[in-house]
N, C-alpha and C positions, 0 to 999 in steps of 0.2 A: 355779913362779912365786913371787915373793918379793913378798907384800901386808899393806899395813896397812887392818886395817880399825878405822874412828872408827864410835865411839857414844857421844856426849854423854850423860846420862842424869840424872834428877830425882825419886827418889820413885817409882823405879819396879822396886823389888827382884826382885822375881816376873818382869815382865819380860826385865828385864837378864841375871840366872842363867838364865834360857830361849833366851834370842836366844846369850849364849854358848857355853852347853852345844851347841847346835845347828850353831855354825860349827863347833866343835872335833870333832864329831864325823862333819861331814860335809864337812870341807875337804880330804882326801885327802892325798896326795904333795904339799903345797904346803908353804914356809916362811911361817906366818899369824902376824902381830905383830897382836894388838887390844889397841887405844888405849881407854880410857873416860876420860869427865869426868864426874866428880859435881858436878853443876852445884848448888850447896849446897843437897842434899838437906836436909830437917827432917822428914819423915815418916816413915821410915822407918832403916834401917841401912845404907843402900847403902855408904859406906864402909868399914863394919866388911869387908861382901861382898868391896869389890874389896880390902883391907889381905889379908885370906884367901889370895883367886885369886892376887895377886903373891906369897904365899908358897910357892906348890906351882906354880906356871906360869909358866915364866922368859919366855915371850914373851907374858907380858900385864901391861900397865903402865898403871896407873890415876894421873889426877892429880883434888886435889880442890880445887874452889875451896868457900870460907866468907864472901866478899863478895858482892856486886851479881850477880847471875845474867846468865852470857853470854847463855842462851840455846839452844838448837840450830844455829843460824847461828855464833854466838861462838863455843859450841862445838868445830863442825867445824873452825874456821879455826884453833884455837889447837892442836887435835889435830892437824892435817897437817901444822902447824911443828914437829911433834914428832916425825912418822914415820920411817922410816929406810929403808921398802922401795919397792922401785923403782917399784908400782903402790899407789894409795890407794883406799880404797873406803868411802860414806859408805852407815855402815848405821845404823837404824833401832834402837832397844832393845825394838821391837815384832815386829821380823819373823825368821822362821824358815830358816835354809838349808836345802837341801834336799841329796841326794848328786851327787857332782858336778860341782856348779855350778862350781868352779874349772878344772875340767879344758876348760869351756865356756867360761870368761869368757878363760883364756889362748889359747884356739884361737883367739877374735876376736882377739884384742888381739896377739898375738906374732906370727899367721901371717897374718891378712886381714879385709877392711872388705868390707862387700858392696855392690856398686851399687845401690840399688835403680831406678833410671833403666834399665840395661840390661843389667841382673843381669850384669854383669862382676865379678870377682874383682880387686882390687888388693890389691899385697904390693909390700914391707911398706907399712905404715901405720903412723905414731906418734899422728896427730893424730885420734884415736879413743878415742870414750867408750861404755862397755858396760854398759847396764843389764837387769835382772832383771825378768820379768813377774811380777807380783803377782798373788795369788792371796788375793781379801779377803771376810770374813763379808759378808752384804746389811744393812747398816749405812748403806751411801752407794747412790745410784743406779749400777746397772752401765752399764759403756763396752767397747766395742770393743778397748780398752789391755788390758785383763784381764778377768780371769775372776772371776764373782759365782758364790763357792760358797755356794748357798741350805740347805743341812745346816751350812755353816759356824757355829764357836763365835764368840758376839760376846764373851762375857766368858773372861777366862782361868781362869777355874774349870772352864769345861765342854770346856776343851782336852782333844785323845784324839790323841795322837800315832799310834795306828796305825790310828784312823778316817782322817786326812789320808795317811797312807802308801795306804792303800785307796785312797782317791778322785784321789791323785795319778797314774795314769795313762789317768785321762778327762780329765784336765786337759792332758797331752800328749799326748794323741789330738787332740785341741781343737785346739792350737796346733801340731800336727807340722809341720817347714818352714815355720812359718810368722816372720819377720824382720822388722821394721818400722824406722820412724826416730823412734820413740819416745825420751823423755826421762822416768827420774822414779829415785827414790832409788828402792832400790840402785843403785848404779852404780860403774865403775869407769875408771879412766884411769892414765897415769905421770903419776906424781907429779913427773919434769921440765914436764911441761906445763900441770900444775896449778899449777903455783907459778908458771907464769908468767904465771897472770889475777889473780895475786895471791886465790887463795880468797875466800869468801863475802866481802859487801860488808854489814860490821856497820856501815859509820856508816850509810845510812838504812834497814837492815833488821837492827838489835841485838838481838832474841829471837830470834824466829820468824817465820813468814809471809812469803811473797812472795819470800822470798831464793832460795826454789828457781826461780820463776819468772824471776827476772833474772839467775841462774847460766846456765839453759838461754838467756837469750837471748846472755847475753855468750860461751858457749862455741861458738855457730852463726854468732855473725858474726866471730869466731877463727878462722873455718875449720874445726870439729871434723866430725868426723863422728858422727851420734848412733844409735846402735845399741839395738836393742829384741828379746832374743834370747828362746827360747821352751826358755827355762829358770825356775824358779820359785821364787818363797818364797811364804810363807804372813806375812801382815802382818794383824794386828790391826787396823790402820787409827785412827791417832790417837789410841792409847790413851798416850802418851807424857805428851803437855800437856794438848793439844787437848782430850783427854775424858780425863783421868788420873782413875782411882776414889776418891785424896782429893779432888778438887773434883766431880766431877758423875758420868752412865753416860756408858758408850757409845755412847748417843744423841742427847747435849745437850752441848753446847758449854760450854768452860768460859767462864765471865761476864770472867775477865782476860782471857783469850783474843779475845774477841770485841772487846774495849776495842782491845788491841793488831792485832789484827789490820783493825783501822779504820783505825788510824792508819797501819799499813805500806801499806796500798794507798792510802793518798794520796800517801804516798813515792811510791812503785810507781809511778802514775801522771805525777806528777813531775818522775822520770828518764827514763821513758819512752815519757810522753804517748799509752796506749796500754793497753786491757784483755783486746783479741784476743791469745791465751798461744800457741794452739796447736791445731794440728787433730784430728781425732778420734780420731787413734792418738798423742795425745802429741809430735808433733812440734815441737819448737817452732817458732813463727814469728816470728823479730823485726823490731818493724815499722822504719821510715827514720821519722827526728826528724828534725825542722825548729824554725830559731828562729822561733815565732808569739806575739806579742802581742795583747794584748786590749783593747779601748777601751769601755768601757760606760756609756753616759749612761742616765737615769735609773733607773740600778740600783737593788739591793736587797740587802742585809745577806744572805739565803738566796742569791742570784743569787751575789754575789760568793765566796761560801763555797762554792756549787758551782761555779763559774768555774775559779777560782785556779789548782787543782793542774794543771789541763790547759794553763796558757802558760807561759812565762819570765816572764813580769809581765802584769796586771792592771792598768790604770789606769780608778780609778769616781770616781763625784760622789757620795758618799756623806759624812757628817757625819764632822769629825777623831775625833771617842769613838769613832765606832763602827769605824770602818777601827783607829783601834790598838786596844779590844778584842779583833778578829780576830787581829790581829798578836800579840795576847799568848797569848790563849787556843793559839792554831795552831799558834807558834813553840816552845809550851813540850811539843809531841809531836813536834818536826820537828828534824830537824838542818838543814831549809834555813832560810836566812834570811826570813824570810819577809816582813819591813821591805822587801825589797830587792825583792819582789815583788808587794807589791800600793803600787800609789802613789796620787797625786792628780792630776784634770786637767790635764795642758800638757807630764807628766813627762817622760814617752817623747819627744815632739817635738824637746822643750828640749834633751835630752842623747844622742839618735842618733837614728840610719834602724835599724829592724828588718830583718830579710830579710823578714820578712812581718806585717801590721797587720787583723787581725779586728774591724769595729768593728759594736759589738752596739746596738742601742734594747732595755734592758729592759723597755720599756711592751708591744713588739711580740714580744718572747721564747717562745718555743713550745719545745713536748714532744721538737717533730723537730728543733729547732735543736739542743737537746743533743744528739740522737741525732747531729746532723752533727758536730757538735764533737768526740765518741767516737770517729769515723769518719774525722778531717782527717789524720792522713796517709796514709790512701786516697785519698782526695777531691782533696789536692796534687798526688796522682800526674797528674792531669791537669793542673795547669794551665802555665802558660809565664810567665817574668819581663817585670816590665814591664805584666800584665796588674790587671783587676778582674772581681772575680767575685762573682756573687749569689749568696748559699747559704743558701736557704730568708731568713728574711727578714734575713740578715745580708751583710754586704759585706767580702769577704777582697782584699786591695793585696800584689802578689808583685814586692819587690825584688830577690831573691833565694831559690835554691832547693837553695843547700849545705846536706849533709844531715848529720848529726852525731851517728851514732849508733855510729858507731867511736871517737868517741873517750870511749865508754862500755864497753867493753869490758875495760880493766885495773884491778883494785882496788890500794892499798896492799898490800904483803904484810910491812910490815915487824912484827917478833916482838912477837908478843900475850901480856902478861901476866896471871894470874892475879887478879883484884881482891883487894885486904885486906879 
């Protein structure tokens, strides 16, 4: 099998030389191109590292950016326009190969996709993405998706690579045969058909966060098929940004992190009016988008602040300061327009018919209204054009019930440059 694998990287030397050394020694009979971005590292030497490894390792090509930080997300996207082998694969500068894995990830991908509906075999298959179960310290709550090793190291100091070789065949014991339609990094796919979603989606998710979440939804309603093989790495689990050891542990979030990561999930929401990701093994679920509008009389500056990300536009009675502070303050985290989304009384009427018109009394606004709002296009699925409908003490007006969540599926893909 001929792969590239991407790993963006930041400040995280010890890592990086660990996640390497681990592919190269346990990718086998395979042709492995790994990609790194020093996403301009300042703490550390990571460049000097990768200046090194392309001296002695003719299939490993590191680019460095010294500008404005992609990201993880920027990232990936700017490494897969760089790739050259016929399968890409986004790995982690936290997580571990294990032996093998390749010779597992090409049985999926080259010879068959598993039904899980009626455990049929189908061959060939292109439109197929293969990911790695995760094998993580108990740093996060365990799930059904993987396995919480409670001996595991959280810090990479107390790493013991032949305590993990030890414990790795309880681990596939664990999971023998066992196949899911899980989604989550590692993962692998051709790189013809990743270039055709056009990769990560940096304009409203340009670090981190949430991009994974709207890759898995855009590659399910693509068509893909998502594959969860019970094959393993050993993943630190957000030692990357998230909890990288110059800003905090491995059990605390990093304070930018958490900044940013606020603001992507109002992105997030957004684009896809929707916070249900996926089921208990990872699967994604994407939900069906509908154009809803929102009408709110005697609003509230909080009200319309939590309103907002969940319509196409917001129209409140709210004082002009205060509607364009929100505008300013909201717009300068958002690449949406956000002028364009929250308006003033008469707006919507004046200038179209919505498919659909939610009109709220903030005086009467309750706990479970929002809960419905979270929940509307569930709630849609019932209803029929032409109608009205009570929901809880709000009243939804259905013109229409075209859904428009395909045309969320293709990013730009054109060539991502390097910042100055």
């Amino acid at each position: 099998m001929n792969v590239s694998i991407l790993i963006p990287s930041r400040n995280g030397i010890e890592l990086l030389d660990w996640a390497y050394k681990s592919i190269r020694k346990n990718q086998g009979n395979h042709n492995v191109e790994i990609l790194v971005l020093d996403d301009n590292s300042d703490k550390d030497d990571t460049w000097d590292w990768c200046h090194t490894a392309m001296q002695v390792d003719p299939k490993f090509r590191a680019f460095r950016n010294t500008g404005d930080r992609l990201g993880i997300s920027g990232g990936y996207k700017f490494l897969a326009q760089q790739a050259t082998k016929d399968v890409i694969c986004h790995w982690h500068n936290d997580m571990f190969m294990t032996e093998g894995t390749l010779d597992k990830v090409q049985d999926q991908l080259h010879y068959y996709g598993w039904d899980d509906c009626d455990n049929q075999l189908m061959w060939p298959l292109t439109e197929i993405v293969v990911c790695l179960t995760r094998i993580e310290p108990p740093i996060y709550p365990s799930g059904p998706e993987k396995i919480t090793w409670k001996g595991g190291p959280v810090d990479f100091d107390d790493w013991d690579e032949q305590k993990f070789l030890d414990y790795l065949p309880l681990a596939e014991k664990e999971w023998a045969g066992k196949t899911t339609s899980g989604h989550f990094a590692p993962f692998f796919m051709f790189k013809s058909e990743y270039d055709k979603l056009g990769g990560n989606d940096i304009q409203h998710f340009p670090l981190q966060s949430r991009e994974d979440s709207d890759w898995a939804f855009r590659l399910v309603l693509a068509g893909y098929k998502t594959i969860q093989i019970p094959k393993f790495v050993f993943h630190f689990a957000s030692r990357g940004n998230r909890r990288s050891k110059h800003e905090t542990t491995a059990t605390v979030d990093n304070p930018a992190w958490i900044e940013h990561n606020t603001k992507a999930t109002r992105n997030f929401i957004r684009k896809w009016r929707t916070f249900d990701l996926h089921d208990e093994m990872l699967k994604p679920i994407p939900p069906k988008v509908y154009d809803v509008v929102c009408v709110v009389k005697n609003c509230t500056y909080n009200l319309m602040a939590n309103l907002e990300p969940w319509f196409r536009m917001i129209e409140v009675d709210l004082p002009g300061g205060m509607v364009y502070d929100y505008i300013s303050d909201e717009g300068s985290k958002s690449t949406y327009s956000i002028g364009e989304r929250v308006v003033f009384p008469g707006h919507i009427s004046r200038h179209e018919t919505p498919d659909m018109i939610l009109s709220i009394d903030g005086s009467r606004f309750t706990g479970d209204d929002y809960f419905y709002i979270q929940k509307l296009s569930s709630i849609i699925a019932d209803v029929e054009v032409g109608g009205e409908y009570e929901i809880g003490t709000m009243r939804l007006k259905v013109n229409n019930l075209k859904q428009y969540q395909n045309d969320l599926i293709i990013c730009s893909n054109d060539p991502l440059s390097l910042p100055e």
